[in-house]
C-alpha positions as a printed NumPy array, in Angstrom:
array([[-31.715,  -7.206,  21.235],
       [-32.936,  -3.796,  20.506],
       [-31.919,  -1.322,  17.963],
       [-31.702,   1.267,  20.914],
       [-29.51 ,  -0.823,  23.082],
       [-26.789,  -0.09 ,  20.798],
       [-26.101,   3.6  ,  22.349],
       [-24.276,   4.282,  25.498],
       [-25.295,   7.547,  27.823],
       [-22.297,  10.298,  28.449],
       [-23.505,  12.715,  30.98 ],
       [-21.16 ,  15.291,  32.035],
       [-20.429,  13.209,  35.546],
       [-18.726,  10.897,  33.211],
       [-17.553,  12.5  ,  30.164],
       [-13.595,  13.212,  31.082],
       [-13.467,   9.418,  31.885],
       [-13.923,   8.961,  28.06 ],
       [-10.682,   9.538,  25.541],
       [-10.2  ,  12.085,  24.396],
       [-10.267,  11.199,  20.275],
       [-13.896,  10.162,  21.656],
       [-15.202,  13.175,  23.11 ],
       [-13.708,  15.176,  19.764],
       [-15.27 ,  13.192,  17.234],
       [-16.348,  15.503,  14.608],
       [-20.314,  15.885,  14.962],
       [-20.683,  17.507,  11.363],
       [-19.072,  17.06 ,   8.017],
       [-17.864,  20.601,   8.503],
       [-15.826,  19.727,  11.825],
       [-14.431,  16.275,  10.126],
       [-10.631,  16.625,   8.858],
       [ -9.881,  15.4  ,   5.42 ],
       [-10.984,  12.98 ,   3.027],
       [-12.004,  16.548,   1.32 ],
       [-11.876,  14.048,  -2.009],
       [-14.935,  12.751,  -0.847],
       [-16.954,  15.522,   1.397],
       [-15.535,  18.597,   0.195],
       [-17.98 ,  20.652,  -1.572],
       [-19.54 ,  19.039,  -4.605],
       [-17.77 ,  15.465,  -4.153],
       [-19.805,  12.582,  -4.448],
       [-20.4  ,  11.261,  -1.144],
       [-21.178,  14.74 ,   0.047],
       [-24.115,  14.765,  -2.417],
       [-25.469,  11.87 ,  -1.575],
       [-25.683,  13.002,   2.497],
       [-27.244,  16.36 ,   1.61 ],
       [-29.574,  14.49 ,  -0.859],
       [-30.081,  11.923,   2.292],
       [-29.735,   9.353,   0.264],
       [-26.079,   7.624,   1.13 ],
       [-26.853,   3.928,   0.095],
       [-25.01 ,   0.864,   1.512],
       [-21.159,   1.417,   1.319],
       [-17.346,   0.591,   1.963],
       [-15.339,   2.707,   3.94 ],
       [-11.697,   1.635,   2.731],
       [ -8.302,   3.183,   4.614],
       [ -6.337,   2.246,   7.33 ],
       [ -6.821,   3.002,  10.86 ],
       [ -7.911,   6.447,  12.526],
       [ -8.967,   8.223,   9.022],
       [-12.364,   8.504,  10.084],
       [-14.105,   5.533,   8.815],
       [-16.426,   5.177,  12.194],
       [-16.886,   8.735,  12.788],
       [-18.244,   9.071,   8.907],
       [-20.543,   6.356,   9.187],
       [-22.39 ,   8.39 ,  12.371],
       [-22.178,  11.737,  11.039],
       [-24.107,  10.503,   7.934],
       [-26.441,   8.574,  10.134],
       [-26.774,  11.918,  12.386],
       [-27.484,  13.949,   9.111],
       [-29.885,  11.686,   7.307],
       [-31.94 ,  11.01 ,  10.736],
       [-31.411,   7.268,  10.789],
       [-30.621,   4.981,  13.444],
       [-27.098,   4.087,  13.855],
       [-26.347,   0.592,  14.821],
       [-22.344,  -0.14 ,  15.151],
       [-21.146,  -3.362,  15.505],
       [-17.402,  -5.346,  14.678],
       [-16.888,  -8.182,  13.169],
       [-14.001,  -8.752,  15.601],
       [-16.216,  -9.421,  18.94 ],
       [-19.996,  -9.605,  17.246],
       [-21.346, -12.985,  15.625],
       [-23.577, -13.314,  12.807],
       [-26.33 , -13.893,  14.895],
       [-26.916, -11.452,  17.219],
       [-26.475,  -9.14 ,  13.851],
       [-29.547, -10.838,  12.255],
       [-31.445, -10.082,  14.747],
       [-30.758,  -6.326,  14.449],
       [-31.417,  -6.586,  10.674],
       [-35.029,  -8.131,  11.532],
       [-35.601,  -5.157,  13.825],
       [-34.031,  -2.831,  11.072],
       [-36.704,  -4.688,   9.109],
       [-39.957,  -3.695,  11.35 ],
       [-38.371,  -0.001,  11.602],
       [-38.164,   0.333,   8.047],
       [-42.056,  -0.699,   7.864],
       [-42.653,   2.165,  10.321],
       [-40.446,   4.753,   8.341],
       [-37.374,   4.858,  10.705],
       [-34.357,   4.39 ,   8.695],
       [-31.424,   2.313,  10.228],
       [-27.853,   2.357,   9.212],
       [-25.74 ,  -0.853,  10.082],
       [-22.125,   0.069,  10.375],
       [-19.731,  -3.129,  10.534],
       [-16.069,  -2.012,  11.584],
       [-13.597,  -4.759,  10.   ],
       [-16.407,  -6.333,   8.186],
       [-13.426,  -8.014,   5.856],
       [-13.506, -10.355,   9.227],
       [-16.734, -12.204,   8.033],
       [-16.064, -14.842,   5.932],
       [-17.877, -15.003,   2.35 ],
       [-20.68 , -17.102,   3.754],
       [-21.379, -14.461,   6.738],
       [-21.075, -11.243,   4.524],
       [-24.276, -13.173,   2.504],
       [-26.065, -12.765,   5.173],
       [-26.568,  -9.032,   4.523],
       [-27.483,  -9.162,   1.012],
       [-31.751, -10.124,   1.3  ],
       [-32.355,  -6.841,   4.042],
       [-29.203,  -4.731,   1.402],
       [-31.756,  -5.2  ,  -1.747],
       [-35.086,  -4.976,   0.284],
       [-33.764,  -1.574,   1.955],
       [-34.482,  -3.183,   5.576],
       [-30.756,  -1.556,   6.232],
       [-28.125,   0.808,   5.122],
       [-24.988,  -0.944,   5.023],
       [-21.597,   0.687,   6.08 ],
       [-18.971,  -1.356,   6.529],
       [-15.551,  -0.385,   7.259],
       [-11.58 ,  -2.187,   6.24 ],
       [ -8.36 ,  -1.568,   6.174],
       [ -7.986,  -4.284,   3.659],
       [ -8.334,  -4.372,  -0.135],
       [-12.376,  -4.44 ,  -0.689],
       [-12.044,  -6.672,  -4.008],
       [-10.259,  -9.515,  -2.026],
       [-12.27 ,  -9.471,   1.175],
       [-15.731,  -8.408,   0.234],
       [-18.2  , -10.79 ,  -1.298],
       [-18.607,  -9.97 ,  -5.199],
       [-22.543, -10.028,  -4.422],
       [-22.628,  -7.995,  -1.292],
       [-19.643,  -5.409,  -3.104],
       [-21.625,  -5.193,  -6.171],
       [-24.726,  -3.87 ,  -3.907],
       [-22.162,  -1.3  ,  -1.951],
       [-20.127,   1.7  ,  -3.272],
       [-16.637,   1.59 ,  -2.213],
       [-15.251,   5.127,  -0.965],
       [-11.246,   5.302,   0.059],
       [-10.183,   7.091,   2.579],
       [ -6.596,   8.49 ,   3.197],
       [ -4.313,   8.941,   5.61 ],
       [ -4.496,  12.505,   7.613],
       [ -2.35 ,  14.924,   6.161],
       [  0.297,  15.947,   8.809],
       [ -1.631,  19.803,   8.947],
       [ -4.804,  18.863,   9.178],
       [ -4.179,  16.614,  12.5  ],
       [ -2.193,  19.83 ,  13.818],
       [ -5.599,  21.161,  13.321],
       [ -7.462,  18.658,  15.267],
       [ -4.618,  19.013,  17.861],
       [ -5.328,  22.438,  18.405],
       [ -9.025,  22.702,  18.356],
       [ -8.683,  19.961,  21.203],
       [ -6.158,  21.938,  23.174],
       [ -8.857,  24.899,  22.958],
       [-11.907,  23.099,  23.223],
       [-12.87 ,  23.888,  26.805],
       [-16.278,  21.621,  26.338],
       [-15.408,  18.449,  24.905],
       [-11.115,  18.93 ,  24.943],
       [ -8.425,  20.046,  26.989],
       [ -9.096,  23.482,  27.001],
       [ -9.744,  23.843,  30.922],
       [ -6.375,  22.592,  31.685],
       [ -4.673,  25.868,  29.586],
       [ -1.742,  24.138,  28.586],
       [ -0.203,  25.854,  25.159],
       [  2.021,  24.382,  22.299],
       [  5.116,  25.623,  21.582],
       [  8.283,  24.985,  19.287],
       [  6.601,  22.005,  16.469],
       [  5.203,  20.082,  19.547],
       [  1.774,  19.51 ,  17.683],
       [  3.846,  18.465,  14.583],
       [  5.81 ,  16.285,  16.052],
       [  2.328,  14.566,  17.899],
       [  0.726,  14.724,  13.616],
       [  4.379,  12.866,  12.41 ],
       [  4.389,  10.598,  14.966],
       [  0.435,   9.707,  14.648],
       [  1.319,   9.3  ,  10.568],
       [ -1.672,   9.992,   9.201],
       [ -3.704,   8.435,  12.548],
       [ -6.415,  10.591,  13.915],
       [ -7.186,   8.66 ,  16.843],
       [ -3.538,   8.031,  17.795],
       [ -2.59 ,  11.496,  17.668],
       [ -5.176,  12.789,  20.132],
       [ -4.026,  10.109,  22.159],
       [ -0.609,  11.165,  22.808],
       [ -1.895,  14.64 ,  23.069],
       [ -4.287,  13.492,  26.07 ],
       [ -0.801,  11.437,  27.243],
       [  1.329,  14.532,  27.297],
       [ -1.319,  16.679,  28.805],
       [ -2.158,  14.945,  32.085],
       [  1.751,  14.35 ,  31.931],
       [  2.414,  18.184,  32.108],
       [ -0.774,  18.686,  34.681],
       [  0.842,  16.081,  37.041],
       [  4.414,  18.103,  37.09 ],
       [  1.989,  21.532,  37.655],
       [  3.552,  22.788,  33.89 ],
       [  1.419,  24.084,  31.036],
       [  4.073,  24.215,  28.388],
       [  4.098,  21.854,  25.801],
       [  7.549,  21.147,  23.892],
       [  8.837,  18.952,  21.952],
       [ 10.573,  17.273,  24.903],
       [  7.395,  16.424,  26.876],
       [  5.851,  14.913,  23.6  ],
       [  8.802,  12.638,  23.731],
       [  8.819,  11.749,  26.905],
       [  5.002,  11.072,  27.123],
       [  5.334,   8.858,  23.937],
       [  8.533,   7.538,  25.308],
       [ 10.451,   7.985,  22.273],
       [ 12.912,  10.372,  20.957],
       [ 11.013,  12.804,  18.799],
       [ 13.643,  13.13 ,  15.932],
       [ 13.587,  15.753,  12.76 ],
       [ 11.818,  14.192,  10.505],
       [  9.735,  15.861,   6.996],
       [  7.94 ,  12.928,   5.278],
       [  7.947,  15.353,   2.329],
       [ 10.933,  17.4  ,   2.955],
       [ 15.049,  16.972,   2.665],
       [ 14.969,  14.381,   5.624],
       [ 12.756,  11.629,   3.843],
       [ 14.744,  11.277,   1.108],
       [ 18.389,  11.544,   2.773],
       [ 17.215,   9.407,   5.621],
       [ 16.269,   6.816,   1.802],
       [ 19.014,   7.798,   0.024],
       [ 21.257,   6.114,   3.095],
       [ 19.557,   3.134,   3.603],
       [ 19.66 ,   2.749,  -0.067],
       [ 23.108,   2.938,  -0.497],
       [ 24.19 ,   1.151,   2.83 ],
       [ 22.651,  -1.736,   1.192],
       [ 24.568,  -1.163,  -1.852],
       [ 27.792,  -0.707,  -0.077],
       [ 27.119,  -4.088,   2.085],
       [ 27.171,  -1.998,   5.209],
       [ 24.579,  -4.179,   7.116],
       [ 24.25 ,  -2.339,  10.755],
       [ 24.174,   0.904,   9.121],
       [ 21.445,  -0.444,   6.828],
       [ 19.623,  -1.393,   9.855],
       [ 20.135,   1.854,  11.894],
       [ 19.042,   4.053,   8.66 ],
       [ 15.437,   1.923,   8.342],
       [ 15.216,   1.931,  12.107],
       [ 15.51 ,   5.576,  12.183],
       [ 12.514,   6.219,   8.852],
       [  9.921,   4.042,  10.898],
       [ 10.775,   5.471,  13.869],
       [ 10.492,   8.833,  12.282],
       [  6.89 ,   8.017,  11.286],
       [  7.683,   6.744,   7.504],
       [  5.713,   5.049,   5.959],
       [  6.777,   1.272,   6.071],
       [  4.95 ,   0.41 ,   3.02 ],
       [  6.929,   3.252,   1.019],
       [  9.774,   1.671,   2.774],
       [  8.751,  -1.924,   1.713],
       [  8.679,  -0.512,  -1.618],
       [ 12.185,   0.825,  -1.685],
       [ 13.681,  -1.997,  -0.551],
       [ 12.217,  -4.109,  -3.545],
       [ 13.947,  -1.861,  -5.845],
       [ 17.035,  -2.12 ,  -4.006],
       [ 16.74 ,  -5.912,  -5.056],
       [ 16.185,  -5.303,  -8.694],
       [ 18.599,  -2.505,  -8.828],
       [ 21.978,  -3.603,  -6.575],
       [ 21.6  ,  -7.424,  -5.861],
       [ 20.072,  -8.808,  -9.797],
       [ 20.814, -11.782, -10.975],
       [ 23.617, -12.342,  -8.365],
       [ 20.978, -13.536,  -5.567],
       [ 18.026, -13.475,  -7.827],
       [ 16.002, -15.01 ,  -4.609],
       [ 16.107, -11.712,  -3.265],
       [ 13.348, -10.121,  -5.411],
       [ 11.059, -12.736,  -3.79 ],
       [ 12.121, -12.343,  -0.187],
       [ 11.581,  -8.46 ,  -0.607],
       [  8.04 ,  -9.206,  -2.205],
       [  7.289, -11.686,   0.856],
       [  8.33 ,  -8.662,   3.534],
       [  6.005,  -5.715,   2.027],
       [  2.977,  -8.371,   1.861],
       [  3.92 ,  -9.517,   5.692],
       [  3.885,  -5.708,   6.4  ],
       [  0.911,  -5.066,   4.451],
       [ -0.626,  -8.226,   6.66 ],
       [  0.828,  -7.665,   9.958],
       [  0.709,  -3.517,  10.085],
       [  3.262,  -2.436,  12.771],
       [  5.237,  -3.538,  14.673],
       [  5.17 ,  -6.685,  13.938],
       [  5.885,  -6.475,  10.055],
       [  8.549,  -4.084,  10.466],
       [ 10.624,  -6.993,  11.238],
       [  9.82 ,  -8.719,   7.991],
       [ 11.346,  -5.491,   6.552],
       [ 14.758,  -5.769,   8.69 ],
       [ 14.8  ,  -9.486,   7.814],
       [ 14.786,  -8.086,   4.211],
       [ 17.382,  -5.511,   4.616],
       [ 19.702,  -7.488,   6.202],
       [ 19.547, -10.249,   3.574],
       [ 19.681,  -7.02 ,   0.829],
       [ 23.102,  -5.788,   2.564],
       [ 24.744,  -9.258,   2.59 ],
       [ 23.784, -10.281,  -0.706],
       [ 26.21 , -10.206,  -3.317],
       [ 25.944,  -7.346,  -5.665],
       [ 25.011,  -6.536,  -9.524],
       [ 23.986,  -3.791, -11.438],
       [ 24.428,  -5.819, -14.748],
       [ 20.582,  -6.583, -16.008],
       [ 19.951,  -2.557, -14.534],
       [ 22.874,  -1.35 , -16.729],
       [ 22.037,  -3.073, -19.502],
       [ 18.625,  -2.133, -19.937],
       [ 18.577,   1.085, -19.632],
       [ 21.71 ,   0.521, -22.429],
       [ 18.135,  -1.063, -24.246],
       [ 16.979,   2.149, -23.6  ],
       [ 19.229,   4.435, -25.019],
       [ 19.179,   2.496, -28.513],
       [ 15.833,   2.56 , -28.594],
       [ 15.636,   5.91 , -28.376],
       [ 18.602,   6.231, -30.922],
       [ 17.241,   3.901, -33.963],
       [ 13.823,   4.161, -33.399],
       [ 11.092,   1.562, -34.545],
       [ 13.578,  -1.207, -35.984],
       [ 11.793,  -3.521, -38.637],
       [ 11.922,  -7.102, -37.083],
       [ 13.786,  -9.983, -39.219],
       [ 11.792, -11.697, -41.322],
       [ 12.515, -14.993, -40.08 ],
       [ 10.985, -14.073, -36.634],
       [  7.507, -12.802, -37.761],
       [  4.683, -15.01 , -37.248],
       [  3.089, -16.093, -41.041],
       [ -0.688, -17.347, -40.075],
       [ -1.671, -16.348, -43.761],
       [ -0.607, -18.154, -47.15 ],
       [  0.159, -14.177, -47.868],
       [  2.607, -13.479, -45.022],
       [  4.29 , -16.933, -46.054],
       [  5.031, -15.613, -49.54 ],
       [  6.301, -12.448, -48.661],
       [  9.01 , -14.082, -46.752],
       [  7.716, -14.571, -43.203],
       [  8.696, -17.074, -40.824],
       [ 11.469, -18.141, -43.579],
       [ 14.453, -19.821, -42.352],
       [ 13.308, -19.793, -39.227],
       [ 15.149, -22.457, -37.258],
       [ 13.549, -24.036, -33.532],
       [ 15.923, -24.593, -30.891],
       [ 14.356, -26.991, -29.228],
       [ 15.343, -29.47 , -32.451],
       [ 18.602, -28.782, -32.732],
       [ 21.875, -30.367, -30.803],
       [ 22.867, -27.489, -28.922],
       [ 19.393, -25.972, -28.331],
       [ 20.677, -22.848, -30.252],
       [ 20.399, -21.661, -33.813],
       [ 22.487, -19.982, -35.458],
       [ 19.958, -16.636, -36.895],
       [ 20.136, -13.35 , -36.197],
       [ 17.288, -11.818, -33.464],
       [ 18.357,  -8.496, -33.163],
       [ 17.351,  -5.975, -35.925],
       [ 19.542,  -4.933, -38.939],
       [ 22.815,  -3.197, -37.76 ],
       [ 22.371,  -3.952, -33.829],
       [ 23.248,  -7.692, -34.377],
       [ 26.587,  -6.765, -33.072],
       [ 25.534,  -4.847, -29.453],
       [ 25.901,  -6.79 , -26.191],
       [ 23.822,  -4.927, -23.431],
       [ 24.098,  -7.794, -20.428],
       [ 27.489,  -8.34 , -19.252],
       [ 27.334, -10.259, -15.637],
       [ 29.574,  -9.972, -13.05 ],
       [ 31.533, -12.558, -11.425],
       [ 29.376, -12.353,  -7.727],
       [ 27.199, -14.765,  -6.428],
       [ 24.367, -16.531,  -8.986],
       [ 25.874, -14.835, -12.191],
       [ 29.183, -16.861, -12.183],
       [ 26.919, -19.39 , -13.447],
       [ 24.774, -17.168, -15.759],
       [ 28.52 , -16.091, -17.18 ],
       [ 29.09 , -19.466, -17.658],
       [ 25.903, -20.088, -19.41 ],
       [ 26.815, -17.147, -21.69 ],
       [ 29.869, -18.481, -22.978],
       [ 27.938, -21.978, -23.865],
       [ 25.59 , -19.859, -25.572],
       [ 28.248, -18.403, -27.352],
       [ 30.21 , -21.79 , -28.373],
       [ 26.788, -23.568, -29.495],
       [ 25.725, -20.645, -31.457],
       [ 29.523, -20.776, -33.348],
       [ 29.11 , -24.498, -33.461],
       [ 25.433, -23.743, -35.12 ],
       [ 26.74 , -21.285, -37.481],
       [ 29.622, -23.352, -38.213],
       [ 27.464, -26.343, -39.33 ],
       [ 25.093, -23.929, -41.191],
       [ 27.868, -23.035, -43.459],
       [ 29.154, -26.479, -44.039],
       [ 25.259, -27.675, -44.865],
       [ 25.426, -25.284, -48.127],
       [ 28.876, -25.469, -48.919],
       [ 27.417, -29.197, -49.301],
       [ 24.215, -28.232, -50.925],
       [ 26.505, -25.916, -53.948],
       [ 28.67 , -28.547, -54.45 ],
       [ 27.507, -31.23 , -57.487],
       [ 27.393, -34.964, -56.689],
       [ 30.123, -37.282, -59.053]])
């Protein structure tokens, strides 16, 4: 295998046969849409392709941000060859044997940038592979994940690679790429005249959330939709109809994302389990984020079910890291499997009332002194001040409870945690009130042991 067998011809007999987010891939920093944290002017990565000297990286974001596009417009600046391959379909192999050509190139001054898309798909052993031509300079490695770099990436190879992270498209700046495709008579749509009306483009950028690629997609899908009915007019309408789904009024940022929240939130509370489902239906089909969503709905299990189903703060944890494993679709029904438990669940706001009760008394007596008794005394010093005295340990005594104050001076008396009588915190209630006897029992004995103790012997 060649290093030049890597690139494919596009004359301009078969350029519309390509997609369209192909034939608009930004040539030029200046033409690529955000990630302005990294190429805008002055930011790092920026630097380092106007100095020409980009170094072996990690491109880490999720899908359509740019990650492949980068890797060729910094391989187009700095006049190296660009190699792609993924780790999905390519074997280690048939990559070595580009890195021993990248090896003779580099001898004859040609520079050769290796770009692996999903390199997190190499196991540990394969991503070794790259390190010898990494620290020789044979290559410039660019390899590209949606997951976590410190999980998937071998420590060696990661220490060898800077680790850029890209973000999801802002909403604007894919109305942007929208457009200049629309107008672009060369490389776009523009020959077909069709023109944008009424928050078509936005719905297209909510829809694509944050996904380059997908957004000129359905653009493309719409278009030679309208073209075969003879309109040019895009609405809102078409884009739904071409994507095949109801395009509803939806503001990630706005009023809408945090109503459309604010009722799944308290359906949940309220036990209300279809509308629970309808309201998180409607935010992911809206374009929502599910991990924001995923998010939310472990709160909701902290917040509204507590200690009455404390096994729900685990199945919410297990549904954001299946959506954060699966993506979408598939994960989204890890989420509904959540929600539905969530909804069903009997309810407490108990631990959530009482600590932010914590909270308030805090505030209110400040930096409390702690008893004696409970300090720690690891010096002979602390012991003769009074540290650790009288301290009693549960474990040796009948009831498992002692009968000593833990609460500071003059808050012994407050009781923050009050359960209810749903679900799991019966018991807890239960276990209260045992508390409660032993500790009496406890304090009951401690009295007797130095009414004993003050009275004489005959």
């Amino acid at each position: 295998m060649s290093l030049f067998d890597q690139s494919v011809a596009t004359s301009p007999s078969n350029r519309r046969d390509i997609p369209l987010p192909e034939r608009m891939r930004p040539r030029t920093l200046d033409e690529f849409a955000g990630q302005q944290h990294l190429i805008g002017p002055g930011k790092p990565l920026r630097l380092a392709i106007e100095r020409g000297e980009p170094g072996s990286m990690i491109f880490w974001g999720p899908p359509g941000t740019g990650k492949t596009t980068l890797a060729k417009i910094i391989a187009n600046t700095t006049n190296a060859n660009f190699v792609e391959f993924s780790a999905v379909t390519s074997g280690i192999k048939e990559i070595k044997q580009v890195m021993s050509d990248a090896e003779h190139a580099a001898a004859r001054g040609v520079r050769t940038i290796l770009f692996i898309d999903e390199i997190h798909r190499f196991n540990k052993a394969q991503q070794d592979a790259f390190l010898p031509y990494v620290e020789r300079g044979a290559i410039r490695l660019i390899g590209a994940t949606t997951e976590n770099p410190s999980f998937e990436i071998n420590a060696a190879l990661l220490s060898r690679a800077r680790v850029y992270v890209l973000q999801s498209i802002a909403d604007e700046a894919i109305v942007t790429l929208l457009q200049r495709a629309l107008s672009d008579e060369e490389r776009g749509l523009g020959t077909l005249n069709i023109q944008a009306e009424g928050g078509a483009l936005q719905s297209i950028a909510a829809f694509a959330n944050g996904d380059a690629r997908y957004a000129l997609n359905a653009l493309e899908t719409a278009s030679l939709l309208l073209t075969g009915r003879g309109e040019t007019t895009l609405t809102r309408e078409a884009v739904a109809d071409a994507l095949q789904q109801r395009t509803l009024l939806y503001d990630k940022n706005g009023e809408q994302h945090y109503d459309l929240i604010s009722a799944l939130h308290k359906s949940v509370r309220n036990s209300d389990v279809d509308a629970s489902l309808y309201w998180l239906r409607r935010m992911l089909a809206a374009g929502e984020d599910p991990m924001y969503v995923a998010r939310r709905i472990v709160r909701m299990a902290v917040e509204d079910i507590g200690l009455a189903a404390p096994e729900a703060l685990n199945l919410t944890l297990s549904a954001q890291q299946a959506m954060h494993l699966l993506g979408s679709p598939e994960g989204e029904l890890a989420l509904a499997q959540a929600v539905v438990y969530l909804a069903l669940a009997p309810k407490s706001n108990a631990v959530y009332t009482a600590f932010n009760e914590t909270a308030a008394d805090v505030n209110a007596t400040g930096a409390q002194p702690v008893p004696l008794h409970l300090r720690n005394a690891p010096t002979r010093l602390m012991k003769d001040l009074g540290y650790a005295k009288n301290y009693q340990y549960a474990h040796d005594l009948p009831g498992k409870v002692a009968a000593m104050q833990c609460m500071p001076d003059g808050l012994e008396e407050r009781r923050y945690y009050h359960p209810t009588n749903q679900g799991r915190e019966k018991l807890l209630a239960q276990r209260m009130d045992e508390i409660t006897h032993a500790k009496a029992e406890a304090q009951q004995t401690l009295k007797q042991q130095k009414v004993s103790r003050k009275t004489p012997e005959n």
